[in-house]
C-alpha positions in Angstrom: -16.7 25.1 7.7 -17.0 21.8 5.8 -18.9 18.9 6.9 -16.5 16.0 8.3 -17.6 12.5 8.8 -16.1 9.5 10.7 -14.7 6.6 8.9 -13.7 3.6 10.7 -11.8 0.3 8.9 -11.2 -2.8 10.7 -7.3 -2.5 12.0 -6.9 0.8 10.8 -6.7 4.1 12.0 -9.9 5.9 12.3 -9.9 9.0 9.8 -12.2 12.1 9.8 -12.6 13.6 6.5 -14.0 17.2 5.7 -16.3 16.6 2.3 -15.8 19.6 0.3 -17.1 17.9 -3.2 -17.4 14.6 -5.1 -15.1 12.1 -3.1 -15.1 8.3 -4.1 -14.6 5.9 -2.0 -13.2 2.4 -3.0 -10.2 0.2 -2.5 -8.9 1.1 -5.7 -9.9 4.5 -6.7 -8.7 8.1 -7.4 -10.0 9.5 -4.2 -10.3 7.9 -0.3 -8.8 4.4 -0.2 -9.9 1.7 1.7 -8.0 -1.2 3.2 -11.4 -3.6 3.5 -11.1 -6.1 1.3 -14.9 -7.0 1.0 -14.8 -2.8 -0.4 -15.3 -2.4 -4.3 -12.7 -0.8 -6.0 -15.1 2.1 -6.8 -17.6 1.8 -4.0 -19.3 4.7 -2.8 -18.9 8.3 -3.6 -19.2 11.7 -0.7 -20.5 15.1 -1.7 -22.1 18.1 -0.2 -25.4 19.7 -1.2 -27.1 22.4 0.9 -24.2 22.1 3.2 -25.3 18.2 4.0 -23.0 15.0 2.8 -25.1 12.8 0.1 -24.2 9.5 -0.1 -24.0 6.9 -3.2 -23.8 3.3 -4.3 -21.6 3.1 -7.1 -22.8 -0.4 -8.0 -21.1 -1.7 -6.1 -20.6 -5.5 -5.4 -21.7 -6.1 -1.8 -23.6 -2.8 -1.9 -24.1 -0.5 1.0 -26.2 -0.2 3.9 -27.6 3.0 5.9 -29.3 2.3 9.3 -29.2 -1.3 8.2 -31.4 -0.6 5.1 -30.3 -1.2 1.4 -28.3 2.2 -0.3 -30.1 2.3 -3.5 -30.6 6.2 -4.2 -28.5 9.0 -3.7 -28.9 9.7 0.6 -28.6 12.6 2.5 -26.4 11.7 5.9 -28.0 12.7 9.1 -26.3 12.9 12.8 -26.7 9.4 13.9 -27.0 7.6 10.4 -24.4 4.7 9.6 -23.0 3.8 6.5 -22.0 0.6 6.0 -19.7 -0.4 3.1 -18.1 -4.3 4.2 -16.7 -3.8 7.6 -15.8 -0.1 6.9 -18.5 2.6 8.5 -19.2 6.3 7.7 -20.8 8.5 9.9 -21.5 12.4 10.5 -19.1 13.9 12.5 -20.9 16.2 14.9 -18.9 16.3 17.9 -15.4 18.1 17.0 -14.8 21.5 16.4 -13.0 21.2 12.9 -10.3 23.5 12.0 -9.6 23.4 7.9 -6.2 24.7 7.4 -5.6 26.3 4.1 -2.5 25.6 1.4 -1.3 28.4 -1.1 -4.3 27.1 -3.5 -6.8 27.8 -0.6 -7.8 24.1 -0.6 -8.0 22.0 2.8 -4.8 20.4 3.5 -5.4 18.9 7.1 -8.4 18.8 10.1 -8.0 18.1 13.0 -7.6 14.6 13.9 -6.1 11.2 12.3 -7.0 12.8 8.3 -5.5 14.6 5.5 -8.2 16.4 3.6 -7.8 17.2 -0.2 -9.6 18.1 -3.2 -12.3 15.9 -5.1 -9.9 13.2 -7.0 -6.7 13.4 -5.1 -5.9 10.5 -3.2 -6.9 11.0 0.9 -4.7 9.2 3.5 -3.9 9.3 7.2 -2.4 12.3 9.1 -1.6 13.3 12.2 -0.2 17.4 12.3 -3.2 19.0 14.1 -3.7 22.6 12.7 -2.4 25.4 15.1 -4.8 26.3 17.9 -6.3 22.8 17.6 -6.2 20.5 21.1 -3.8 17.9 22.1 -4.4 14.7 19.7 -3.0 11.2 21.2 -0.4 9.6 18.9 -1.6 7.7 16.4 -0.7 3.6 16.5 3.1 2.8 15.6 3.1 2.6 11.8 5.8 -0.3 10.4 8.0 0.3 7.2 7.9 -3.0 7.4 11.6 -4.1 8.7 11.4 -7.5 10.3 12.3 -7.4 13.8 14.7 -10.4 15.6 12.9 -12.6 17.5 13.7 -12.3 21.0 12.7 -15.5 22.6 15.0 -17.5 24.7 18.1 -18.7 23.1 17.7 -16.2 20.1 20.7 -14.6 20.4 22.9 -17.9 20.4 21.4 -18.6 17.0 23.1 -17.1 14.3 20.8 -16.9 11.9 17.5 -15.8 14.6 14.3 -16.3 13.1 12.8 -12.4 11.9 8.9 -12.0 11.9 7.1 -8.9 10.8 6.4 -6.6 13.6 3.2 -7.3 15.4 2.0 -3.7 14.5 1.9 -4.3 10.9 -0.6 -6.7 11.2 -2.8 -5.2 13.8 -2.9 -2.1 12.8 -2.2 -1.4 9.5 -1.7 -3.3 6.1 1.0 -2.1 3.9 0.9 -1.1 0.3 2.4 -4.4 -0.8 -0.6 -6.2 1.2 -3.6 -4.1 -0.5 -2.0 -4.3 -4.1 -1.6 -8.2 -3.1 -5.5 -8.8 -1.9 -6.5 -6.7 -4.7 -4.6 -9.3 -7.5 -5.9 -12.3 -5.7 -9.5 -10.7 -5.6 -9.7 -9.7 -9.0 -7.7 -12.3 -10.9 -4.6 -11.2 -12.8 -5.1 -13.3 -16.6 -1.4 -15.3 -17.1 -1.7 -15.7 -21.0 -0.6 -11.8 -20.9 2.4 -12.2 -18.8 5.6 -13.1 -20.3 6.4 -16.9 -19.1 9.6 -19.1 -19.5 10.0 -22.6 -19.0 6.6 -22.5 -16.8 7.8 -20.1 -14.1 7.2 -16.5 -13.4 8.7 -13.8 -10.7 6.5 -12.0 -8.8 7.8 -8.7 -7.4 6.2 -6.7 -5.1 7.6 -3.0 -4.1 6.5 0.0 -2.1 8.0 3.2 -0.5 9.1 2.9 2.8 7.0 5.1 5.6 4.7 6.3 2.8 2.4 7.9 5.2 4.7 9.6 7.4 6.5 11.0 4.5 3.2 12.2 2.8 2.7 14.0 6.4 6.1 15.4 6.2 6.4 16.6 2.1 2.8 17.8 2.3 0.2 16.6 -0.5 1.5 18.7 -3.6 5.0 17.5 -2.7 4.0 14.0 -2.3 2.0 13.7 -5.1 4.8 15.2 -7.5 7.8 12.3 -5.6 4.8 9.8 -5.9 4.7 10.5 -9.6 8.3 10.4 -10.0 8.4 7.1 -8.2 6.1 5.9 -10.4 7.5 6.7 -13.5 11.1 5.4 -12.9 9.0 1.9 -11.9 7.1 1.9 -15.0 9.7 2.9 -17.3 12.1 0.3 -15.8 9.5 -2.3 -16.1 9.1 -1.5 -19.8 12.6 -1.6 -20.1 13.6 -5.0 -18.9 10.4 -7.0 -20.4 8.4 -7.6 -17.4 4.6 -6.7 -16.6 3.0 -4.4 -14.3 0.0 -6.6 -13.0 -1.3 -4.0 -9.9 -0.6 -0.4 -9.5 -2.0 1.3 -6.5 -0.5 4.5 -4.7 2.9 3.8 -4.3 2.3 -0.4 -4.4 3.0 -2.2 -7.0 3.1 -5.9 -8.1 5.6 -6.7 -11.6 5.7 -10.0 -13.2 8.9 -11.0 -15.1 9.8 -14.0 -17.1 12.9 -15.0 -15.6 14.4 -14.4 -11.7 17.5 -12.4 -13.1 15.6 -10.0 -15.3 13.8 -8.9 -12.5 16.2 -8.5 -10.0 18.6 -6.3 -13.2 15.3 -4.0 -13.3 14.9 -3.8 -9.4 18.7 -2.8 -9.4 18.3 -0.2 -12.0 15.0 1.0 -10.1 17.0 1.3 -6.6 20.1 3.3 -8.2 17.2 5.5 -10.1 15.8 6.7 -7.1 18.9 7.4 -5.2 20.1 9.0 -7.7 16.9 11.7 -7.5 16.9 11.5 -3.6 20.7 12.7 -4.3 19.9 15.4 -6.6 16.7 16.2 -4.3 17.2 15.4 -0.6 14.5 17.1 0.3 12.2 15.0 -1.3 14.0 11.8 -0.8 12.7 7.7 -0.7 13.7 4.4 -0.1 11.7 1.4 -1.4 11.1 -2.1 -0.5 11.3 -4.8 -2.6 10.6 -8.5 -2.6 10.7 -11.2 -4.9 9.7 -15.1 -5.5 9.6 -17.4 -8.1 7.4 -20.3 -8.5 5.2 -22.2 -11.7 2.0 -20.3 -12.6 -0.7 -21.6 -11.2 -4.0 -20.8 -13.5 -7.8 -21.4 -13.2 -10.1 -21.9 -16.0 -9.9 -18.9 -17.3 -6.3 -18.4 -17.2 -6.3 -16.4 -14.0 -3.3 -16.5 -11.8 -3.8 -17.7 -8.4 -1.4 -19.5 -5.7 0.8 -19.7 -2.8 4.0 -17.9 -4.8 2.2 -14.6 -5.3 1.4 -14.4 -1.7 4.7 -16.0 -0.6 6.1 -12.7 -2.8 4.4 -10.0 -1.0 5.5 -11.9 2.2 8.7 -11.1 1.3 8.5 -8.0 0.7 6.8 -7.2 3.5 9.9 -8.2 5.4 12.5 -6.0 3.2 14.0 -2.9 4.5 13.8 0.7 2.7 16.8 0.6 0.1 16.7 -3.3 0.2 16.4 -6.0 -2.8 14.9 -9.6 -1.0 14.4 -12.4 -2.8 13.1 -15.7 -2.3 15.9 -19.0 -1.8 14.4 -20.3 -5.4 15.0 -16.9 -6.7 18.7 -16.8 -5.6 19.5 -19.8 -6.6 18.4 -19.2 -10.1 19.9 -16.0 -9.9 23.2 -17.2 -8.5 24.0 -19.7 -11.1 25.6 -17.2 -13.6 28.1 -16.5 -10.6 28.0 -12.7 -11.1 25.3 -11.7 -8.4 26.8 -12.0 -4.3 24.4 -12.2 -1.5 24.5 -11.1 1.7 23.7 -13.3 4.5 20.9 -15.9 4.9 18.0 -14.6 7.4 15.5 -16.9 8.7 12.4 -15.7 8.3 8.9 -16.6 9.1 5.8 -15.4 6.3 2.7 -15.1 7.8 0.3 -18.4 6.7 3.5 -19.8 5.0 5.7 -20.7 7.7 9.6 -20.3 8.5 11.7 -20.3 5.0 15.2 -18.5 3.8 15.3 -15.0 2.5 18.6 -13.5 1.0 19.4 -9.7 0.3 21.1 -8.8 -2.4 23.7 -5.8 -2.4 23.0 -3.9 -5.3 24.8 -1.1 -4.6 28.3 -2.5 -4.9 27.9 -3.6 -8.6 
């Protein structure tokens, strides 16, 4: 039996983790990721040694803290210590009776409780299929794909074009893919004399599967990873293809720049009739992804580092797209839509959280 510990995020589901060898920990990393913003990418790092968990500072920024005192050496975890790392805590878990269930390579593929165990450098994330034998776990907190929901307030359904806000899950429980890969541009400054620019404007696209976690749960972690890493490719390769810029990549989040509105939503297109094609050909291992896009002028700093409302107004966007659905900005349509060639669906009202109420438009790429 492997040592477990407790991790607890703000707004996220608690995880327990069995430690089996080197682990890091970070909001951008290949191992556990973290949702904390005030987290380093690289932050802290698990391992065993005489059957105990060490803890230790990668240099990170804020640094951590163990019983309130400074992490500065390489720390044995006790029952009762605390880890902090920004508003995330690690502790020992002493109190369940962990059941490691074994794959066809013999590794750890799920404990009881909220967590997904896996092997030193994979990528951990949230679970929920107790092994067999283990007792009744309560339902983890509804998850959101992200589809906006209709508001329902009086006189809502006379309006034909009802105001959609994200659901209230998605913010209280659980950021999205689109919303770590956003923080994590904002936080660590994205440099606009590499992107390509025209006429003084840029489109920022934001994309990620839909239900990543609960198809992770269902494909299993070898599966995942191999329809993560096809996913991947097809975005990349796209990307490359149509001129624009991957600025973040993390998990199955990612942020694009392009230089013009209607090169990015020609790449998006090809991207969403590339992966139905594979789910087609592979139904078992099918996804949909969302995808949102805005354009506004870039905004730079100094040092050339992008920064402003349009990037966040992008992911707000996407945030409110559907699994197999294109949604773009009104400035982004109407640049789109003066060639004449491109039909929209219908206008939705929409509110972005720290925006305010604008005009989103889907685009029906499937019919062209």
């Amino acid at each position: 039996m492997h040592p477990v510990v407790e991790i607890k995020q703000p707004h996220q589901t608690t995880l327990y983790v069995s430690v089996r060898g080197p682990l890091v920990v970070g909001r951008e990393c290949d191992g556990l990721l973290l949702a904390d913003p005030q987290v380093s990418r690289r932050h802290l790092s698990l391992d065993v040694a005489d059957g105990r968990v060490v803890v230790t500072d990668l240099g990170s920024t804020n640094g951590s803290t163990i019983d309130g005192r400074r992490l500065d050496r390489p720390t044995a975890l006790g029952p009762g210590n605390v880890v902090r790392c920004g508003e995330t805590t690690i502790v020992l878990d002493t109190l369940l009776d962990v059941t490691v269930r074994t794959g066809d390579a013999g590794r750890g593929t799920l404990v009881h409780g909220s967590i997904r165990a896996v092997d030193p450098g994979r990528t951990a994330v949230a679970g929920s299929d107790p092994g067999p034998g283990s007792p009744p776990n309560p339902p983890p907190p509804p998850v959101s794909s992200g589809a906006p929901r209709v508001d329902s307030s009086p006189g809502g359904s006379a309006d034909p074009f009802p105001v959609q806000r994200p659901r209230p899950e998605a913010e209280g429980f659980r950021r999205s893919s689109i919303d770590i890969v956003a923080a994590s541009a904002q936080d660590d400054g994205v440099d606009v004399r590499s992107l390509p620019v025209d006429q003084g404007t840029v489109t920022i696209v934001f994309s990620d599967i839909e239900s990543s976690t609960e198809r992770n749960v269902e494909l299993g972690d070898q599966a995942w990873f191999d329809v993560l890493a096809i996913h991947n490719r097809i975005v990349s390769n796209r990307v490359a293809q149509h001129g624009g810029t991957i600025i973040k990549n993390q998990g199955d989040g990612f942020m694009l720049s392009f230089g013009g509105a209607r090169k990015a939503l020609d790449c998006m297109m090809d991207v969403q009739r590339d992966l139905t094609a594979h789910s087609s050909q592979h139904p078992d291992r099918s996804v949909r992804i969302r995808i949102g896009m805005h354009t506004g002028e870039v905004l730079a700093d100094a040092d050339g580092d992008l920064f402003g409302q349009h990037v966040v107004v992008a992911a707000r966007v996407a945030n409110l797209a559907q699994g197999g659905e294109i949604l773009v900005s009104s400035l982004s349509r109407e640049i789109i839509a003066s060639r004449g060639d491109i039909v929209f669906g219908a206008p939705r009202r929409v509110h972005l959280k720290g925006i305010g109420d604008a005009t989103v438009f889907p685009m029906d790429w499937a019919r062209l």
